[in-house]
Structures are given as structure tokens and as C-alpha cells.
N, C-alpha and C positions, 0 to 999 in steps of 0.2 A: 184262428178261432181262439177265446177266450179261453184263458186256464192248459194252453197249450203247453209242453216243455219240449224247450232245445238245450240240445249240449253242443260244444264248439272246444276245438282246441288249434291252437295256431304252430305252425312251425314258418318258419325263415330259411331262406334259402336265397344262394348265391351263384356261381361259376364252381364255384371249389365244391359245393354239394348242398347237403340241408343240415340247420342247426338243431338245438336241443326241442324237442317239442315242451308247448308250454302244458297244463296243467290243466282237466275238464274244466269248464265254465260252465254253470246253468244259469239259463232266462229262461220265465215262465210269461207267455202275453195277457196280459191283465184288461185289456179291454177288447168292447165288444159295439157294436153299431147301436149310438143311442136313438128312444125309440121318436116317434115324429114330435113335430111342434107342436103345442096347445094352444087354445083359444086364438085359432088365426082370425083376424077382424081385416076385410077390406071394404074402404068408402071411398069416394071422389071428393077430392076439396074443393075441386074446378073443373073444367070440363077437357084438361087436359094434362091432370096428374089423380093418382091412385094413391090412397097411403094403406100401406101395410101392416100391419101389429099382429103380432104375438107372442106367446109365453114360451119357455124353456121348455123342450121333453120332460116328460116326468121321468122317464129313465136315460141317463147321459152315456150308457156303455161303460163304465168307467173308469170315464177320463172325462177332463171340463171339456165343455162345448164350446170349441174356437173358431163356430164360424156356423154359415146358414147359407143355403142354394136355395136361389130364389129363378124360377124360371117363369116366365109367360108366352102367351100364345094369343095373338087378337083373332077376329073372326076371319082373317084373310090366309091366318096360319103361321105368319110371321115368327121367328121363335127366338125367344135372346134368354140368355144364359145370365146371371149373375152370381160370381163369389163375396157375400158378405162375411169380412174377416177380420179378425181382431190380433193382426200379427201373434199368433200364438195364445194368447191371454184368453183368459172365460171373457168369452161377448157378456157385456151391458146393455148396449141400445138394444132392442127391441119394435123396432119401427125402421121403416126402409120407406123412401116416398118415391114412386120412377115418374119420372116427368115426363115434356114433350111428348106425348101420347095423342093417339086421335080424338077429334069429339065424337061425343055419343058413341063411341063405339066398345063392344063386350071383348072385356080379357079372359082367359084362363090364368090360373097362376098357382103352381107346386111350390112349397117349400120344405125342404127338410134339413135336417139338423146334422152338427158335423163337430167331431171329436178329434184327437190328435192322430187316428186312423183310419175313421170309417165316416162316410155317412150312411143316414139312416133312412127309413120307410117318408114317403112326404106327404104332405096334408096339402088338398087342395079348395081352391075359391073360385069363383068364377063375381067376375064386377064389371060394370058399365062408366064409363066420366060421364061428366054430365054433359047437355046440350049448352051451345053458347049462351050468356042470359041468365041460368037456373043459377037461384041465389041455397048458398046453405050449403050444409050436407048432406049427402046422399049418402044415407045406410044402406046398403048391400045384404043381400039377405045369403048366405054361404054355405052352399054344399059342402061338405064336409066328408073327403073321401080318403082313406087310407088307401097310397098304392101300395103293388107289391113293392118288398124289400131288395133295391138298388145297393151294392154295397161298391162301395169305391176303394182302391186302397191308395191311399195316399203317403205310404212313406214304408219303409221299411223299420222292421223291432230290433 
């Protein structure tokens, strides 16, 4: 939990016994699960990819946001996982496009947001591809649901 304190002190030890013990240390954990994505936008380019867009959390937990779980579910159930990650570094892009996808057929799709600890609460869509033939884009009109908060831990402090 954020704002936690631990103390830790190390001793060494061999066959012959244990050495000098070292001296308290404190770490306090500084972040916390940042909160979902904003302005999730999903459209069809074609009738057999989806693009995805959205904005940063307005709250990162803090720490920068190094990554985004992007998951879907078509009408059959089918369920695929994605880690969007920026080795480490605060993500830029902003846009994910999943291909090979069925026609005409409705996705669900969670995203949420992810820090050098935690991820956070996800923001959901729901979007169709288009039928083979339909010219353009197709805006997606988007539920917009906060799930409950999933926290993951992904590394130790």
C-alpha cells in the first residue's frame, strides 16, 4: 500500500557462523494503482480490425505509466489477453489496432492502465468491424464502465 514503511537489516553468514549485522534501512512504497484510462474511442477501419485510442489516467498511482492491458471478448466468448509495454519508459502511443478479427462481428474490450507496480481499475467498450464492402468509418458509440479495482503485483519494492 502506498505510504507503507519497511525497515530491513541484513546479516551474512557462513559455516563458521554469522557476521556483523548491517545497520536499519528504511523504504517507504511510494506508489499506488493508477486510476483507469480516459477517453477510450473504439472504430472499425475495415471489416476486420478495430482501432483503439485513448488517453493517460488522470491519476498515474505515482509512478509513470509503463504499460496498458488491453483485453477482448467477441460474441462467442473467445478471450485474448494483451500487455501493451514500453520496456519500462512512460508509454506514448496511445492507439493499439488488433487485426485479423471477424466480420461484422461485436467485441467487448477492457483496458486499464499500469504503473511500475500495479495496474488499475479498467474502462470498458463494446464495438462491431464492419460488414465486407462498408466504405469509411464506423464510430462506435461506447459504454463506458468502470470495473471494480483488479490490482496486480508485478514486482516487488
Amino acid at each position: 500500500e502506498k505510504g507503507t514503511e519497511y525497515h530491513a537489516r541484513v546479516v551474512g553468514f557462513n559455516i563458521r557462523g554469522e557476521g556483523l549485522v548491517s545497520a536499519y534501512v528504511m523504504a517507504e512504497t511510494s506508489t499506488d494503482s493508477p486510476s483507469e484510462p480516459t477517453n477510450l474511442q473504439v472504430y472499425a477501419s475495415n471489416s476486420e480490425t478495430l482501432v483503439v485510442e485513448w488517453e493517460p489516467p488522470v491519476d498515474d498511482g505515482g509512478g509513470p505509466i509503463v504499460g496498458y492491458l488491453l483485453e477482448y471478448r467477441n460474441a462467442l466468448g473467445n478471450f485474448v489477453l494483451i500487455m501493451l509495454s514500453s520496456d519500462g519508459m512512460p508509454m506514448v502511443e496511445m492507439e493499439y489496432k488488433i487485426l485479423c478479427l471477424q466480420q461484422n462481428t461485436t467485441y467487448n474490450l477492457n483496458l486499464s492502465a499500469r504503473n511500475e507496480v500495479f495496474a488499475g481499475p479498467s474502462v470498458s467498450a463494446e464495438a462491431t468491424t464492419l460488414t465486407p464492402g462498408s466504405r469509411g468509418l464506423a464510430t462506435i458509440a461506447i459504454a463506458v464502465i468502470v470495473t471494480a479495482v483488479v490490482t496486480f503485483f508485478l514486482g516487488a519494492l
